[in-house]
N, CA, C and O atoms as a Tinker XYZ file with bonds, in Angstrom:
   448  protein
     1  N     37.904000  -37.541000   76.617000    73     2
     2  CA    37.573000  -37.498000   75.219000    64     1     3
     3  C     37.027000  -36.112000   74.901000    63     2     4     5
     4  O     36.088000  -35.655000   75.553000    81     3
     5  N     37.550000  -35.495000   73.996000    73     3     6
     6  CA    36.850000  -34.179000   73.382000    64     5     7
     7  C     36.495000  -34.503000   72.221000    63     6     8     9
     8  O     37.083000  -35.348000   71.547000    81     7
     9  N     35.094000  -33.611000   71.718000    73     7    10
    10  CA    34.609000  -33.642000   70.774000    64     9    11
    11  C     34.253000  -31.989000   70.063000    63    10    12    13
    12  O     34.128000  -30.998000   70.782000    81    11
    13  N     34.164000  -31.961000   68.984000    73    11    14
    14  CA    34.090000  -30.931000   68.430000    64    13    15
    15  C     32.657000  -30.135000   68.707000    63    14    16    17
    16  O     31.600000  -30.488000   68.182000    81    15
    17  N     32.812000  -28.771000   69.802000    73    15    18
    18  CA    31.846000  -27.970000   69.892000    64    17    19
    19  C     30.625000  -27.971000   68.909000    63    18    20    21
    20  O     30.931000  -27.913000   67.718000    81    19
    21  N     29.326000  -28.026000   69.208000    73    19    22
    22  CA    28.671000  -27.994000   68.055000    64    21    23
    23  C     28.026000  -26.662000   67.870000    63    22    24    25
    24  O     28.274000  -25.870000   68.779000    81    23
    25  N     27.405000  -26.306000   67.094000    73    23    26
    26  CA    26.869000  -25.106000   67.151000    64    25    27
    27  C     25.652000  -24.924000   66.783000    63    26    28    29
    28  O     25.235000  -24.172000   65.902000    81    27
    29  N     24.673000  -26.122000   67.957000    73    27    30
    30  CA    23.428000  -26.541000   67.059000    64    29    31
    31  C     22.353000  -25.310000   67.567000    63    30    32    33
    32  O     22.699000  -24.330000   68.226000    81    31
    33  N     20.995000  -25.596000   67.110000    73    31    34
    34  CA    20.414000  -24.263000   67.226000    64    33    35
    35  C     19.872000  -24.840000   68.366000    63    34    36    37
    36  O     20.291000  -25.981000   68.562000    81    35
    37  N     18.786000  -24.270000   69.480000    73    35    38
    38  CA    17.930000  -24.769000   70.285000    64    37    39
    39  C     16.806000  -25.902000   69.901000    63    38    40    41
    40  O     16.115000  -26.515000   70.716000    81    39
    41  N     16.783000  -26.026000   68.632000    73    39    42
    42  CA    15.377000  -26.857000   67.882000    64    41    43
    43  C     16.259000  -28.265000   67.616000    63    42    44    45
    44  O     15.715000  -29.350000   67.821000    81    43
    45  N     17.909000  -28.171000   67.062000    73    43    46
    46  CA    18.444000  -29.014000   66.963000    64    45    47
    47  C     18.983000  -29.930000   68.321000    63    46    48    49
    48  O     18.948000  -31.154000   68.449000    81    47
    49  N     19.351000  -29.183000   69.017000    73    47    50
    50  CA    19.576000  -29.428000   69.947000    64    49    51
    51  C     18.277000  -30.107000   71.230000    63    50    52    53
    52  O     18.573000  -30.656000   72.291000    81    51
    53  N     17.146000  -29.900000   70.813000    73    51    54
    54  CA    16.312000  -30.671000   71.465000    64    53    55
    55  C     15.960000  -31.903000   70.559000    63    54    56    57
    56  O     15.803000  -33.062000   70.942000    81    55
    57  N     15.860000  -31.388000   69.202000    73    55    58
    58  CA    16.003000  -33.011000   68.482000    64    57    59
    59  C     16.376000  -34.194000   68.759000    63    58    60    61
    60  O     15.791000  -35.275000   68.686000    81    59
    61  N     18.211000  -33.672000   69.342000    73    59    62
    62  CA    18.794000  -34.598000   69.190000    64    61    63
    63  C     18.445000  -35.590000   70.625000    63    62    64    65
    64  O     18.394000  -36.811000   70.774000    81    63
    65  N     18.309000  -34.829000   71.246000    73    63    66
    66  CA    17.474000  -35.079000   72.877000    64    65    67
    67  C     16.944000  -36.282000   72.810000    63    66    68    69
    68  O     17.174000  -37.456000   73.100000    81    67
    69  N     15.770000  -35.257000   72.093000    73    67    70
    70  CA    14.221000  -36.557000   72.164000    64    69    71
    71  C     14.808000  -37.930000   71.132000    63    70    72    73
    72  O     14.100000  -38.930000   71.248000    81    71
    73  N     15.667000  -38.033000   70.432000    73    71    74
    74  CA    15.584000  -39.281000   69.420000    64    73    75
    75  C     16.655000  -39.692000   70.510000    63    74    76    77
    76  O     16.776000  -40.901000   70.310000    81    75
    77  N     17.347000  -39.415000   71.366000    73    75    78
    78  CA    17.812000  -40.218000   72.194000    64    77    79
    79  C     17.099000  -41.017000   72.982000    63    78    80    81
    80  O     17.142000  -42.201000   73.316000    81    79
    81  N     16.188000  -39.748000   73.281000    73    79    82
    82  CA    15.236000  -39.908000   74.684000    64    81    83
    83  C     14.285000  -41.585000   73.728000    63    82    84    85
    84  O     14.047000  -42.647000   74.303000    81    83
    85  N     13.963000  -41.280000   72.301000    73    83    86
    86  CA    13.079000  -42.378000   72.234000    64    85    87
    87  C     14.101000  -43.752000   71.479000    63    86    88    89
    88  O     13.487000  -44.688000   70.966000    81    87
    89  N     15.530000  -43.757000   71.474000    73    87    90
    90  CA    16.035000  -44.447000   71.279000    64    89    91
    91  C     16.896000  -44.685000   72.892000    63    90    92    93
    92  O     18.119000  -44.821000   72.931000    81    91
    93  N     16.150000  -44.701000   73.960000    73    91    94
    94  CA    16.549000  -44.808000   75.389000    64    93    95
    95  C     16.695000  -46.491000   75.622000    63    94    96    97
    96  O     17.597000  -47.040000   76.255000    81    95
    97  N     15.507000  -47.179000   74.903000    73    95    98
    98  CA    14.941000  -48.492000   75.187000    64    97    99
    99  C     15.230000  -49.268000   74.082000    63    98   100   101
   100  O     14.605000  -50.240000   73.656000    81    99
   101  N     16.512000  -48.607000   73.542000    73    99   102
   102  CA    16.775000  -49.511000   72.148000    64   101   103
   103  C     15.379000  -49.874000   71.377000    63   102   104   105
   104  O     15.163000  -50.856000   70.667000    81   103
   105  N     14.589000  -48.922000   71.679000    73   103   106
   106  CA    13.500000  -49.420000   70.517000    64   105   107
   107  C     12.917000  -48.252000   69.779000    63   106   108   109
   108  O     11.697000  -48.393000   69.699000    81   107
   109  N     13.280000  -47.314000   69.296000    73   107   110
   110  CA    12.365000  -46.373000   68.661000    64   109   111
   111  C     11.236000  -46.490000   68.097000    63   110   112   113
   112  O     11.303000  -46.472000   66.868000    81   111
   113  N     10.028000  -46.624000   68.618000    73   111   114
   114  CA     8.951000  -46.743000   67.497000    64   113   115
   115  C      8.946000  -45.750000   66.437000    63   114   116   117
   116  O      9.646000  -44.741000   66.352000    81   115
   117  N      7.732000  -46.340000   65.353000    73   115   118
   118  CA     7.231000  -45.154000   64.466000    64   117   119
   119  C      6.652000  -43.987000   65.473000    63   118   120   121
   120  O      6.960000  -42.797000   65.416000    81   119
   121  N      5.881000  -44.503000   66.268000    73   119   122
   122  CA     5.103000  -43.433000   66.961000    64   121   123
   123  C      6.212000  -42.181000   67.979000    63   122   124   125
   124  O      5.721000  -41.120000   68.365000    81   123
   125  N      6.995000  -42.378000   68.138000    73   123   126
   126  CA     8.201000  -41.642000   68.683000    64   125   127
   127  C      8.854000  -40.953000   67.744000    63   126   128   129
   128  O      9.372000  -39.868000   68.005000    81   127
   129  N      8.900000  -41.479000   66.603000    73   127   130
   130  CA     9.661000  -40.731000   65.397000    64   129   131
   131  C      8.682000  -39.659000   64.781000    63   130   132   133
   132  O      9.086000  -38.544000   64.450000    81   131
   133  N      7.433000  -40.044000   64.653000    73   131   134
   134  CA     6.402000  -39.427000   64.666000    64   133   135
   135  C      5.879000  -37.899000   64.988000    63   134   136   137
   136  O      5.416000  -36.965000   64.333000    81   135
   137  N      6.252000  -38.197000   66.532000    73   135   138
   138  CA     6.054000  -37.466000   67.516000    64   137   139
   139  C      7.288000  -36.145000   67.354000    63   138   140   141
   140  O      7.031000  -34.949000   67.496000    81   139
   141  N      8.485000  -36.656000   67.065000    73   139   142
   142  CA     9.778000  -35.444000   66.801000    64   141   143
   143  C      9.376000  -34.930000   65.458000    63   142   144   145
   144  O      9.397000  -33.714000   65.267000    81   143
   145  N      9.113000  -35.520000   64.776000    73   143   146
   146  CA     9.007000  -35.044000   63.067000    64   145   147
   147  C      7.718000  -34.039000   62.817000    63   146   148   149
   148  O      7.351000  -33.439000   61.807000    81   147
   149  N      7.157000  -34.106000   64.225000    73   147   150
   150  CA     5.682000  -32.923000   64.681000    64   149   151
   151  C      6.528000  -31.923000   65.105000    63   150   152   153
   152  O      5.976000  -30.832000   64.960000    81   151
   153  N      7.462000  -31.848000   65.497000    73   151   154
   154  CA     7.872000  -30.732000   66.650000    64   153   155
   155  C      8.918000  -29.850000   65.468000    63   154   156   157
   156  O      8.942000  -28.643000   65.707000    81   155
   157  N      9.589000  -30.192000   64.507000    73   155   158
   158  CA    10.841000  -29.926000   63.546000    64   157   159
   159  C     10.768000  -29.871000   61.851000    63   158   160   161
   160  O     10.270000  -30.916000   61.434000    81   159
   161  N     11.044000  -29.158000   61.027000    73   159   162
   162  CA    10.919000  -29.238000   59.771000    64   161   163
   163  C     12.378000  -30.710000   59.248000    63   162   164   165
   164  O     13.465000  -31.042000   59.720000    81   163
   165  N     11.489000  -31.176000   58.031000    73   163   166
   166  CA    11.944000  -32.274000   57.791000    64   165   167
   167  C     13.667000  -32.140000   57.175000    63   166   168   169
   168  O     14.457000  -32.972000   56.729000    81   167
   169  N     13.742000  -30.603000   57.429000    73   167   170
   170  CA    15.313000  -30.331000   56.887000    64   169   171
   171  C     16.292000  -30.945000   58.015000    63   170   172   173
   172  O     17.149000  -31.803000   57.800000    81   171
   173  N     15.944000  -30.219000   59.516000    73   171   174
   174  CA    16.477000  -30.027000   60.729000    64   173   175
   175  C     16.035000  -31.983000   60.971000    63   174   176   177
   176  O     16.993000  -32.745000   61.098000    81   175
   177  N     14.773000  -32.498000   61.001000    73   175   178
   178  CA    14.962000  -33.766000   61.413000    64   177   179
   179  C     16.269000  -34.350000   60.940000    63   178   180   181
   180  O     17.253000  -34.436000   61.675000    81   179
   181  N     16.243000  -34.743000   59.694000    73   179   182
   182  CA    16.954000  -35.354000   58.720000    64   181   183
   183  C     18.725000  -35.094000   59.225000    63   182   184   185
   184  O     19.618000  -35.836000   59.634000    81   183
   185  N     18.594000  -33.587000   58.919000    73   183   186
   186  CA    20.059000  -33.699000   59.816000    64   185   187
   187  C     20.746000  -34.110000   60.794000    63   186   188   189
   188  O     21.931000  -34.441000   60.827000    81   187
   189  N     19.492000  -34.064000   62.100000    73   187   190
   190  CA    19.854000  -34.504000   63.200000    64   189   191
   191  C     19.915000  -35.572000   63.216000    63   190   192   193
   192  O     20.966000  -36.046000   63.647000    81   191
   193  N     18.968000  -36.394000   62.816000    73   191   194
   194  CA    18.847000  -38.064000   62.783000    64   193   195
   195  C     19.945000  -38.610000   61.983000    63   194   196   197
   196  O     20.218000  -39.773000   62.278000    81   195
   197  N     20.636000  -38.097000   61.069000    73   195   198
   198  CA    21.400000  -38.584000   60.246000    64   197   199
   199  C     23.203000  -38.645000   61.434000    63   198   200   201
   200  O     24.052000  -39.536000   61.465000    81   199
   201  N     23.146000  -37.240000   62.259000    73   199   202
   202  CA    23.845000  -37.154000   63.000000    64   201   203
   203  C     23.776000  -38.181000   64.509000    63   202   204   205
   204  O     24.833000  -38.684000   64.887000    81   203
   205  N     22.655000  -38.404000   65.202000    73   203   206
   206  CA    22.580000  -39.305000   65.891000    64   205   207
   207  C     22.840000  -40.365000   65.351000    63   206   208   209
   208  O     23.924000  -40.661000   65.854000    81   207
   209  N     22.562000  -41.180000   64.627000    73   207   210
   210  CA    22.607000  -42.264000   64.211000    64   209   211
   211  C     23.786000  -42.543000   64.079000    63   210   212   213
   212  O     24.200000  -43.653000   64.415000    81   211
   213  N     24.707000  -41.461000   63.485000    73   211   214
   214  CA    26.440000  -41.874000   63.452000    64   213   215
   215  C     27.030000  -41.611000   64.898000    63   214   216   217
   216  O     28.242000  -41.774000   65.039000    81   215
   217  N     26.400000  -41.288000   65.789000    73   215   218
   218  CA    27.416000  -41.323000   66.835000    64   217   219
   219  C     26.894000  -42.189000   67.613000    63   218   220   221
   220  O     25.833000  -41.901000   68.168000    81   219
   221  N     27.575000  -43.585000   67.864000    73   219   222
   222  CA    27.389000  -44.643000   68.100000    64   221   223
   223  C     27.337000  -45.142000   69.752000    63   222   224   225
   224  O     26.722000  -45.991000   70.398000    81   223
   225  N     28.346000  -44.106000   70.018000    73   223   226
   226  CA    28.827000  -43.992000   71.602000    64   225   227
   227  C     27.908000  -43.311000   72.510000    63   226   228   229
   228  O     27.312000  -42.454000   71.858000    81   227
   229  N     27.621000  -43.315000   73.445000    73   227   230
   230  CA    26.703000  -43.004000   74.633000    64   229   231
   231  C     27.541000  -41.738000   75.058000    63   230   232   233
   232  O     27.084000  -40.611000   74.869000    81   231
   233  N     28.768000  -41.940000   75.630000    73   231   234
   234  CA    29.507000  -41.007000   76.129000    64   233   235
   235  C     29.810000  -39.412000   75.159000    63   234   236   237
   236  O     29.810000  -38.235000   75.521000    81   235
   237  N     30.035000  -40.040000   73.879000    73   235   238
   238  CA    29.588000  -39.248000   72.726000    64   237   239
   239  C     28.631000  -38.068000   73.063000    63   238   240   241
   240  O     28.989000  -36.978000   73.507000    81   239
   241  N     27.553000  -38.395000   72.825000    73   239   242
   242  CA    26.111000  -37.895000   72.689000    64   241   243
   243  C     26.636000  -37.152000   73.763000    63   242   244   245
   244  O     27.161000  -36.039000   73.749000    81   243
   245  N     26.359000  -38.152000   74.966000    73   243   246
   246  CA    26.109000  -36.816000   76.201000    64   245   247
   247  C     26.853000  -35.408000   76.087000    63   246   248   249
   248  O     26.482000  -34.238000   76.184000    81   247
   249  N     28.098000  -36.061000   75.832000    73   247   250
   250  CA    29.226000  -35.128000   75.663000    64   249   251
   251  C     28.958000  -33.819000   74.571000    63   250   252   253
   252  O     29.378000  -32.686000   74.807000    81   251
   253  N     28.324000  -34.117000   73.562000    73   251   254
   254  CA    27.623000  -33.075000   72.749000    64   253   255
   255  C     26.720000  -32.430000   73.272000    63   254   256   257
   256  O     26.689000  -31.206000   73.145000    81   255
   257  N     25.574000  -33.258000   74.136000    73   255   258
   258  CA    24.511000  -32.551000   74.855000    64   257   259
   259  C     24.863000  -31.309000   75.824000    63   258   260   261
   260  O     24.403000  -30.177000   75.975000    81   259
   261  N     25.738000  -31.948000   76.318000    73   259   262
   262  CA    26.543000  -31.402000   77.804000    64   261   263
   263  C     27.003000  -29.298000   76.988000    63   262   264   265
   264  O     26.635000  -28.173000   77.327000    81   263
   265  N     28.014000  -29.885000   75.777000    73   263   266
   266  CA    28.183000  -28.846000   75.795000    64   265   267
   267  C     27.649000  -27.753000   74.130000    63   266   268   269
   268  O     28.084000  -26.841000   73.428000    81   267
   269  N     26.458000  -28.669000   74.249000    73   267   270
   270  CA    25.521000  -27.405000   73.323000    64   269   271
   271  C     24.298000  -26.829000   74.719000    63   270   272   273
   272  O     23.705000  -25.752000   74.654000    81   271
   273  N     24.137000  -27.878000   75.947000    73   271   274
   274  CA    23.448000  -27.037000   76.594000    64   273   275
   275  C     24.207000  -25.611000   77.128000    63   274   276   277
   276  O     23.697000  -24.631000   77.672000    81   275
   277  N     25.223000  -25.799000   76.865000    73   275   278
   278  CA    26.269000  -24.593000   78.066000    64   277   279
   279  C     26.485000  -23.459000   76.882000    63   278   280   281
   280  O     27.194000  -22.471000   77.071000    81   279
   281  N     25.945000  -23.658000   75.911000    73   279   282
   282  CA    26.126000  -22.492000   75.193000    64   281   283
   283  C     24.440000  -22.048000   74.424000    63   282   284   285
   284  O     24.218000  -21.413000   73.392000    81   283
   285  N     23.660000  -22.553000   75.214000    73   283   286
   286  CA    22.035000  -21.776000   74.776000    64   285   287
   287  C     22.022000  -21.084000   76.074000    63   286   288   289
   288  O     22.851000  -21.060000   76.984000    81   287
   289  N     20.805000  -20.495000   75.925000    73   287   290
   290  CA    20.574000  -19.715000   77.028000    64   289   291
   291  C     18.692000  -19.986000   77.226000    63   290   292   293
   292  O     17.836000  -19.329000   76.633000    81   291
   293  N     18.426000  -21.135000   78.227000    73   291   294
   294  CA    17.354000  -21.921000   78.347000    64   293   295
   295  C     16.621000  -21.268000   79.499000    63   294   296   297
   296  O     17.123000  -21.604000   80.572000    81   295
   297  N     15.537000  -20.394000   79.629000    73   295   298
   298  CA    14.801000  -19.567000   80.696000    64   297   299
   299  C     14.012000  -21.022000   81.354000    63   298   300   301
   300  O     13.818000  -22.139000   80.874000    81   299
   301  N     13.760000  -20.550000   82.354000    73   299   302
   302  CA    12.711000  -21.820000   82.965000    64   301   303
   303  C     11.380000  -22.218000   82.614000    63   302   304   305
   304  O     10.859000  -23.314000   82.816000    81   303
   305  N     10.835000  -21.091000   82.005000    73   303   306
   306  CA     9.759000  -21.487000   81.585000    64   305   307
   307  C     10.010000  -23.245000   79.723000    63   306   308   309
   308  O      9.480000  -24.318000   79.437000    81   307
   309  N     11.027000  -22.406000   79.199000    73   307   310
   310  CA    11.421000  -23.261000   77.730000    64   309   311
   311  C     11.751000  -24.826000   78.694000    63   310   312   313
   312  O     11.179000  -25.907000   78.558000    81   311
   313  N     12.769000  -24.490000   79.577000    73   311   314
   314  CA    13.489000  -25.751000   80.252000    64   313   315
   315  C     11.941000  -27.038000   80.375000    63   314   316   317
   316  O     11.931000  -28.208000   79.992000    81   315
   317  N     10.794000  -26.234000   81.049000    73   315   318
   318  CA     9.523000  -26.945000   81.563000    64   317   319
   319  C      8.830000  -27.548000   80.302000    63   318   320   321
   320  O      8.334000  -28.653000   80.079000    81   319
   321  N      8.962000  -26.537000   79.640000    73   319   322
   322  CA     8.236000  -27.334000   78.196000    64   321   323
   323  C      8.442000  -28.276000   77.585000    63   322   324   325
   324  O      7.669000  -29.146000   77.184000    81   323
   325  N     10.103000  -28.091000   77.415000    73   323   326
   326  CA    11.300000  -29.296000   77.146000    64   325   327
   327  C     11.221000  -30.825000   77.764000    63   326   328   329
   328  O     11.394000  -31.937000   77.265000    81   327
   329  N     10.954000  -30.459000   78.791000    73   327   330
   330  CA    10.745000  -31.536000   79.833000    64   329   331
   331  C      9.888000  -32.033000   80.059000    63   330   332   333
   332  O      9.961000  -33.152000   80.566000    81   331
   333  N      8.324000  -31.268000   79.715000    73   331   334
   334  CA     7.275000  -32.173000   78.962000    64   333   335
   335  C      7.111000  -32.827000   78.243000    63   334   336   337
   336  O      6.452000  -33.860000   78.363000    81   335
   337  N      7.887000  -32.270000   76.851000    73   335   338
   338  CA     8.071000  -32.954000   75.417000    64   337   339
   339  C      8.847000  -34.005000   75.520000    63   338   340   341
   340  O      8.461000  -34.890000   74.756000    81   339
   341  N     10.278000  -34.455000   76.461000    73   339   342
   342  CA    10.569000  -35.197000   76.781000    64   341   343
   343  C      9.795000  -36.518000   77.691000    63   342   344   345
   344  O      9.975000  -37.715000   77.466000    81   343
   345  N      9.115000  -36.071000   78.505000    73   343   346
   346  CA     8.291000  -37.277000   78.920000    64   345   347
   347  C      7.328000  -37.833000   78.343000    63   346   348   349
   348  O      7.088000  -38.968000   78.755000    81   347
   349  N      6.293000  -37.213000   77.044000    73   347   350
   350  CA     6.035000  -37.294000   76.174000    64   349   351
   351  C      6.887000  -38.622000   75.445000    63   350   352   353
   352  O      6.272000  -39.683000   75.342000    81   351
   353  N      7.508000  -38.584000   75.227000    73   351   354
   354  CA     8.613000  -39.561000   74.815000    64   353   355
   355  C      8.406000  -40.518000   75.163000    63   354   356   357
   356  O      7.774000  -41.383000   74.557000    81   355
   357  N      9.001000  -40.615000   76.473000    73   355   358
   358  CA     9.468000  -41.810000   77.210000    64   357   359
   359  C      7.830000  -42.276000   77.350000    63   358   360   361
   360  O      7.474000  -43.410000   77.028000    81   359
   361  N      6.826000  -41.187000   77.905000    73   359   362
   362  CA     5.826000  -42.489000   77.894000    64   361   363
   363  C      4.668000  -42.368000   76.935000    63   362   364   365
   364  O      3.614000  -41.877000   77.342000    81   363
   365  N      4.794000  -42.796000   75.648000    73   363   366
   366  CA     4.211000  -42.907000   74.235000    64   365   367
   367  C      3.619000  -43.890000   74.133000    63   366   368   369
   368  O      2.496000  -43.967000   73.636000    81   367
   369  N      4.372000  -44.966000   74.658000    73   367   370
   370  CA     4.094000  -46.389000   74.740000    64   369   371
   371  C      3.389000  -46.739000   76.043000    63   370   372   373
   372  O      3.310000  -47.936000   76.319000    81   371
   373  N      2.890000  -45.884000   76.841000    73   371   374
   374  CA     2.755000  -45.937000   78.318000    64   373   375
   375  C      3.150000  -46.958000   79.508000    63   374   376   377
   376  O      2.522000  -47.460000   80.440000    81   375
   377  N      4.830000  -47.053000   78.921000    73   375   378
   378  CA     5.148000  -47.295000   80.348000    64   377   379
   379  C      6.607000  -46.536000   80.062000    63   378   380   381
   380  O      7.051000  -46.002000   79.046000    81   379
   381  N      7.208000  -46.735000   81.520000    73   379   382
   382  CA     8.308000  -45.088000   81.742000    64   381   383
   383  C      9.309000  -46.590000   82.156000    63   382   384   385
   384  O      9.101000  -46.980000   83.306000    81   383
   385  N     10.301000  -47.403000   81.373000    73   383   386
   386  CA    11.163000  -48.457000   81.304000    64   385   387
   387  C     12.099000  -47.940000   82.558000    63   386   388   389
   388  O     11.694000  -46.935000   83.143000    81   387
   389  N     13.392000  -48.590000   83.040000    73   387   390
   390  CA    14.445000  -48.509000   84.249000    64   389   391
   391  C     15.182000  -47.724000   83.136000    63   390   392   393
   392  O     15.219000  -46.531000   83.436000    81   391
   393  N     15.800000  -47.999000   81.917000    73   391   394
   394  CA    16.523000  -47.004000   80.986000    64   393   395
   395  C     15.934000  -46.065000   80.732000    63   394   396   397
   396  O     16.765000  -45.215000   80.414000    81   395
   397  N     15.001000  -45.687000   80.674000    73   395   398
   398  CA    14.398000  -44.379000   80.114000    64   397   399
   399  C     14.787000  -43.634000   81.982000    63   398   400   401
   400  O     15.590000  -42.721000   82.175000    81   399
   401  N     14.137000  -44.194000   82.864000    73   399   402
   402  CA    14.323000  -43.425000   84.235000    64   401   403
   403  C     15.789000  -43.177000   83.759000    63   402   404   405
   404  O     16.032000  -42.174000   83.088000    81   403
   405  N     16.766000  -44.058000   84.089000    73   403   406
   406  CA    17.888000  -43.693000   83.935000    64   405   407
   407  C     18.527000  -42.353000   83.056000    63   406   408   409
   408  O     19.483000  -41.651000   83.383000    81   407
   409  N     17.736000  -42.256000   81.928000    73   407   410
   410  CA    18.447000  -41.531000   81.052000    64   409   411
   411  C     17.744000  -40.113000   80.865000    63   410   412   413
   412  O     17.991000  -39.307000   79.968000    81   411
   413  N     16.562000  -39.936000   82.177000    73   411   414
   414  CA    15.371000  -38.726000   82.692000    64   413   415
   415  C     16.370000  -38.219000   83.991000    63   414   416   417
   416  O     16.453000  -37.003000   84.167000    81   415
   417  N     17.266000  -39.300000   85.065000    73   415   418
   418  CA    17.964000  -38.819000   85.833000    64   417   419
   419  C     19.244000  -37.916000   85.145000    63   418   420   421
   420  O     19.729000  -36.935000   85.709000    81   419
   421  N     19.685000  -38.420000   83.854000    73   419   422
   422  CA    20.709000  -38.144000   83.218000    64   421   423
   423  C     20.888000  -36.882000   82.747000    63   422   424   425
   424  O     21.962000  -36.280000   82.737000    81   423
   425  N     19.256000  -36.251000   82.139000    73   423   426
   426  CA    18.948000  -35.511000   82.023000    64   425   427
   427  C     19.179000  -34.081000   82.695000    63   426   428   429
   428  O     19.883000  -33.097000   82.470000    81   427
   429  N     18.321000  -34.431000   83.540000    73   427   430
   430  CA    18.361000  -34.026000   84.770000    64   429   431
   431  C     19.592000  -33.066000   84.870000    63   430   432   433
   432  O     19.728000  -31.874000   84.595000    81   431
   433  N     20.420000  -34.001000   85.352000    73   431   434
   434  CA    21.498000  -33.478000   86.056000    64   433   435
   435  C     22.073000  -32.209000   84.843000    63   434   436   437
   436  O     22.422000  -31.098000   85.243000    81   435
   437  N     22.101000  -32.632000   83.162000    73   435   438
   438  CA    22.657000  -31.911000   82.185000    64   437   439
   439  C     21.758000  -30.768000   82.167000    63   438   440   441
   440  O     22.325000  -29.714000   82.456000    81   439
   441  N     20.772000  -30.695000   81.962000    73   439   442
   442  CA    20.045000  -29.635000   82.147000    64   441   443
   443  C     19.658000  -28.767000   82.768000    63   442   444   445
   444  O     19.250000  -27.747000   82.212000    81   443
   445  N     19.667000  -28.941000   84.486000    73   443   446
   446  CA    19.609000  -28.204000   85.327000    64   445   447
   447  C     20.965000  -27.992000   86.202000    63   446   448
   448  O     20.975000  -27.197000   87.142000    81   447
């Protein structure tokens, strides 16, 4: 399956991350939505969320993730921060679910 290159910025592109990351457990709280709408102006949320929300497919997403990571240029120090803000996420609610692991291994692998 191909999908159309995106050409999101680094801010969008972690957006779209974390509303995955807190729609991991099929449950998004307020407090997760919360938490992204701290990090992004309500222009860039709105877009992104409007864009997650229509892509319905799992394979989808990644597939966007996959290749807006291959066209930023992420130093290690940003990657670490990222990856805070992401666990942040997953444990809001304080506990870290088997889907959320799953989708931190998933990570993983796309990012590094």
């Amino acid at each position: 399956m191909t999908s159309k290159i995106n050409q999101w910025t680094k801010l969008e592109l972690q957006t779209y991350i974390l509303l995955l990351c807190a729609n991991a457990d099929s449950n998004e709280t307020e407090v997760e939505i919360e938490m992204i709408k701290s990090k992004v102006d309500p222009e860039t949320f709105d877009k992104i969320y409007n864009e997650f929300k229509a892509d319905t497919d799992e394979e989808v997403q990644f597939e966007k993730i996959d290749d807006s990571i291959q066209h930023q240029d992420y130093n290690n120090m940003e990657l670490a921060k990222f990856r805070q803000e992401i666990h942040e996420i997953f444990f809001s609610d304080g506990k870290f679910r088997m889907m959320e692991q799953n989708l931190n291994r998933i990570l993983d692998n796309i990012l590094y």
